[in-house]
KEKOLPA-895851 format. One record per residue (C-alpha): x, y, z. Coordinates in steps of 0.5 Angstrom, whole numbers, padded with zeros to 4 digits, always signed. Example, Ala and Ser with C-alpha at 12.3 -4.5 7.8 and 13.67 -1.06 7.14 Angstrom:
REM residues 2
+0025-0009+0016+0027-0002+0014
//
This chain:
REM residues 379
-0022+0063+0039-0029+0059+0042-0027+0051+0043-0028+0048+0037-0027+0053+0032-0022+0053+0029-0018+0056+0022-0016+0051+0017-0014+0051+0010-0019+0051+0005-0021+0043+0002-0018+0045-0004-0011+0048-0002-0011+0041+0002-0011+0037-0004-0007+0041-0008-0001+0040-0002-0001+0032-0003-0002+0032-0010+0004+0036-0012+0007+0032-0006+0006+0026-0010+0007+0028-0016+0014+0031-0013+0016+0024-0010+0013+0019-0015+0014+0022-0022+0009+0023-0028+0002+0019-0026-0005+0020-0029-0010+0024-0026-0013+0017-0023-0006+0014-0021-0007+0021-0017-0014+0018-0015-0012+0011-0013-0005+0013-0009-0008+0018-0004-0014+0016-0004-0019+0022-0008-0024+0021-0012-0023+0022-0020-0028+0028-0019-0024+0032-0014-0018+0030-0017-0020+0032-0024-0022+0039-0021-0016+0040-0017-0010+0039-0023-0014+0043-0028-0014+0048-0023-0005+0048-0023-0005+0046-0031-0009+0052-0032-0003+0056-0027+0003+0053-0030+0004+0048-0023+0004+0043-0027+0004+0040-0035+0001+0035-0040+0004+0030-0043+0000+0028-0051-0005+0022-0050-0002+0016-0054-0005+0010-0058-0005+0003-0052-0006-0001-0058-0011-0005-0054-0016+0000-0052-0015+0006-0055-0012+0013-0052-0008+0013-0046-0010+0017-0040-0007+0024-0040+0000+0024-0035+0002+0029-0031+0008+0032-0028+0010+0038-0024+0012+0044-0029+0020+0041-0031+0023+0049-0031+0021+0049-0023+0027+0046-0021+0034+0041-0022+0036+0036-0016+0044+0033-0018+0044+0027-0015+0052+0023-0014+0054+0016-0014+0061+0015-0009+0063+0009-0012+0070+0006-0010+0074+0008-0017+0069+0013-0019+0064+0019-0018+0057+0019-0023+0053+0025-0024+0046+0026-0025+0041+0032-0026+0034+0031-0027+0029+0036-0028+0022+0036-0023+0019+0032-0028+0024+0027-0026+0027+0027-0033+0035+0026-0034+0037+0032-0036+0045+0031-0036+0050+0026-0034+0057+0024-0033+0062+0019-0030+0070+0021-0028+0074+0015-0026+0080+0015-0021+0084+0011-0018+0082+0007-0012+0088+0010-0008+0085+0017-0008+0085+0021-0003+0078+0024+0000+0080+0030-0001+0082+0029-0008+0075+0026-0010+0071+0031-0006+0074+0036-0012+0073+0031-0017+0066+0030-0015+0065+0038-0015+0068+0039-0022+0064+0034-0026+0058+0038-0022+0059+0044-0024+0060+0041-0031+0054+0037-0031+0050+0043-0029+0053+0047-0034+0049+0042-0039+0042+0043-0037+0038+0049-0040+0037+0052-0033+0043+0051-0028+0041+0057-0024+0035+0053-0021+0038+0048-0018+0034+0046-0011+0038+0042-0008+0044+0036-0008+0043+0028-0006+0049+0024-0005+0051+0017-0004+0057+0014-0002+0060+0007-0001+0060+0005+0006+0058+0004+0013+0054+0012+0014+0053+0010+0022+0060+0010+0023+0064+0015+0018+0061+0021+0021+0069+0025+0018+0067+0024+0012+0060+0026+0011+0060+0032+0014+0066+0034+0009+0063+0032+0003+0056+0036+0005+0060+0043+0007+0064+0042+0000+0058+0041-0003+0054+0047+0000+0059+0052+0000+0061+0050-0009+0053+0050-0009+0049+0054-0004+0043+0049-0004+0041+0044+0001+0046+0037+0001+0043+0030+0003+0048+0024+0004+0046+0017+0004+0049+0010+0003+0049+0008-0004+0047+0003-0006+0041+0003-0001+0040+0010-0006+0041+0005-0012+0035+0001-0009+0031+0007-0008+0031+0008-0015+0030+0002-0018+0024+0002-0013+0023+0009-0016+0024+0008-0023+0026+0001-0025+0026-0006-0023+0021-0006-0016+0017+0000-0020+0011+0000-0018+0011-0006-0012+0010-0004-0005+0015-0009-0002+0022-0010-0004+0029-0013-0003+0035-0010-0007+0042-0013-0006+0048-0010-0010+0054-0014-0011+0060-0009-0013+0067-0010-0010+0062-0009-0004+0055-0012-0003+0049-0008+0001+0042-0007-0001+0036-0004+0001+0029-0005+0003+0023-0003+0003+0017-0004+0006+0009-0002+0005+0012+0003+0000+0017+0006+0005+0025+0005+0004+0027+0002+0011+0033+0006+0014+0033+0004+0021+0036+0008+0026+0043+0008+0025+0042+0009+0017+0044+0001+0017+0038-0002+0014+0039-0006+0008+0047-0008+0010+0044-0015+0006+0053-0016+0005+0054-0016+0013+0049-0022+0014+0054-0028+0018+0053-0035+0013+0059-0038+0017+0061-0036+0023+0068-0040+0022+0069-0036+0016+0073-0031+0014+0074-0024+0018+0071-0018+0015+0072-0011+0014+0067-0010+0019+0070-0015+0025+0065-0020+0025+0067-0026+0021+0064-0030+0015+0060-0024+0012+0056-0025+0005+0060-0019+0002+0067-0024+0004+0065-0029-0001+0059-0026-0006+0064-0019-0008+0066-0018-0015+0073-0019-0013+0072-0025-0008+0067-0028-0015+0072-0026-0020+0077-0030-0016+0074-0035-0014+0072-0037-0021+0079-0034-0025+0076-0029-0029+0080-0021-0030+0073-0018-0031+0065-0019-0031+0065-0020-0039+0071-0025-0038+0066-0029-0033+0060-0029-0037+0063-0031-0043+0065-0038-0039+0058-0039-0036+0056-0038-0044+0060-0043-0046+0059-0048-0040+0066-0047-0035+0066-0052-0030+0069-0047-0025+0066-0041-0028+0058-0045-0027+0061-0047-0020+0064-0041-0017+0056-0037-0019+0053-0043-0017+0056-0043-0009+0055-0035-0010+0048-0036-0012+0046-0041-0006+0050-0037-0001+0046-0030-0003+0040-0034-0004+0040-0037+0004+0040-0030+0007+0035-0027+0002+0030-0033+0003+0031-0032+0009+0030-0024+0009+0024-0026+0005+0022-0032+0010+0021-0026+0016+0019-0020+0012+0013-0024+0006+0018-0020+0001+0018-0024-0006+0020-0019-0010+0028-0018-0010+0032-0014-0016+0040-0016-0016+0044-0010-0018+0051-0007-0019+0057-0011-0023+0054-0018-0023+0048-0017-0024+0050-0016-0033+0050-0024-0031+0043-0024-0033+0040-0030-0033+0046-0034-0030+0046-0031-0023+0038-0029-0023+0035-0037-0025+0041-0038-0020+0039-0034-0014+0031-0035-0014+0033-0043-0014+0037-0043-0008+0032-0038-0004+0026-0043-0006+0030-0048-0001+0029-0043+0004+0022-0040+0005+0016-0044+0007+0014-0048+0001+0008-0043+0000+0011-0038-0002+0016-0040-0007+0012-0040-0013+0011-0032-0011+0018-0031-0011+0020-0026-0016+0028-0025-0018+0031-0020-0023+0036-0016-0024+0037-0008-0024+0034-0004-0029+0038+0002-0029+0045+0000-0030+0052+0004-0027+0047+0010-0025+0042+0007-0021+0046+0011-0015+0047+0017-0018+0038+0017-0020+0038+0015-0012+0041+0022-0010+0036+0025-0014+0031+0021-0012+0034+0021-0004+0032+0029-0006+0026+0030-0008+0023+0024-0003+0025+0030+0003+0018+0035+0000+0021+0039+0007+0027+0041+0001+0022+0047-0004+0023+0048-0012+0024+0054-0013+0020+0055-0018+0013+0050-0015+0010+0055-0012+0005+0052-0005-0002+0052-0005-0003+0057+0001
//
């Protein structure tokens, strides 16, 4: 071929690719969200979806009164019936499961509980029986594309584990198996469909019987290297403190853990302490206040660094509500540069018990290497 001729793809088969793309990874959006996130004009854009409309690729949803000016803009998605992603949530005493079809709509869902003490190998067969029941559910279980799944912990470190859990699931399933930590998936939903949607920077930090979080950064999840991005609990803030789980001393997670609040404060449960700070506990409004300044160094810190004031709390403690977030974003004022503060911007998660679960699916249908089996590619 002569230098400088070269073959390429039609224009249109370009944009096709990165609107389905988009679509895929971001969920419903109207033709000109699409415009404005990839750059497009509202022209080509417009010309393009009516093309995959027409072919079945991707559908419209009925237009419906805003109530200030008028009709909404019609909102696209991928065709629902082009695939199902189940997404997992290894917690410590429980396994969630959630599917999704391509339109990123909850199609099915279910929780088992067991007992802390529960072998791997026992929660692993836990996990498929719920999997399998889930996607029983669904309209379509014979189109599942593929399986994301979060697991509490350390992923860099526990190489054993999550091998095992991703052979068990491609021999029950025979599609694609993604793992991740879990609460950075948690914080890639909220990112995705909750409390950060929409923002292009994030910190989400989930405080359960352990405390991680997540990061995103310029609307990308920050896993670093060796999957330990957003391990927010494994902050020093005493280097005299306490040892930890992970041999160094004085972590966050050591004094700001569900179990570590609870006792501290003299509460069974979380609605036993919330029910103390409504009714003004001097040892309940103590114990979250000491958590609260303590979460709200090592985040104004973070925030200090990276110019991140939106911040989502998760896991158990957030169903404190207003008593952690008021909390929080006071003691993160005191360590930002006084500029900043008025930006900081703190509430709790949207998604609730399955946030980690969404964030397996959203761990999926992120990776655009894994295919739909019923989205067809532009040639």
């Amino acid at each position: 071929m002569p230098q400088g001729l070269q073959h390429t793809a039609p224009p249109r088969a370009g944009h096709e690719a990165r609107i389905l793309d988009h679509l895929r990874r971001r969920g419903r959006a109207s033709r000109g969200e699409i415009a404005t996130a990839l750059g497009l004009s509202r022209a080509t854009v417009s010309t393009v979806t009516g093309q995959l409309v027409r072919t079945g690729t991707l559908v419209v949803a009925p237009a419906t009164e805003s109530g200030r000016l008028g009709r909404r803009p019609e909102v696209l998605s991928l065709d629902p019936s082009s695939g199902l992603v189940l997404g997992l949530d290894f917690g410590h005493t429980h396994v969630t499961v959630v599917a999704t079809d391509a339109s990123h709509t909850v199609v099915g869902s279910g929780t088992r509980r067991f007992p802390a003490t529960t072998s791997w190998t026992r929660r692993r067969e836990i996990a498929v029986g719920m999997a399998t029941h889930v996607l029983a559910t669904t309209d379509r279980p014979e189109s599942l594309a593929a399986v994301g799944i979060g697991v509490a912990g350390s992923i860099a470190g526990r190489p054993a584990v999550l091998e095992a859990i991703e052979a068990t699931f491609a021999d029950a399933f025979a599609v694609p198996v993604r793992t991740d930590n879990n609460a950075r998936l948690a914080g890639l939903a909220e990112w995705l469909w909750g409390a950060a949607q929409g923002a292009t920077d994030v910190m989400y930090l989930r405080l359960s019987h352990g405390v991680g979080g997540a990061l995103v950064i310029d609307g990308r999840m920050r896993r670093g290297p060796r999957a330990s991005g957003g391990e927010f609990g494994h902050v020093c803030v005493d280097p005299a403190g306490p040892a930890c789980r992970c041999t160094n001393r004085g972590c966050l997670e050591r004094y700001v853990g569900l179990d570590a609040v609870l006792a501290e404060a003299g509460a069974d449960d979380v609605g036993a302490l919330l029910a103390a700070l409504d009714r003004g506990d001097d040892r309940a409004v103590a114990t979250l206040g000491t958590a609260s300044d303590r979460i709200g160094l090592v985040l104004g810190n973070v925030a200090t660094v990276l110019d991140t004031p939106r911040v989502v709390l998760g896991g158990e403690l957030a169903a404190l509500g207003d008593h952690l977030v008021v909390g929080v974003r006071r003691a993160m004022s005191r360590h930002v540069l006084p500029d900043k503060a008025d930006a900081l911007d703190v509430r709790p998660a949207a998604l609730g018990a399955r946030a980690g679960a969404l964030g397996g699916v959203a761990l999926v249908l992120q990776d655009t290497s894994i295919p739909l089996p019923g989205a067809p590619r532009p040639a």
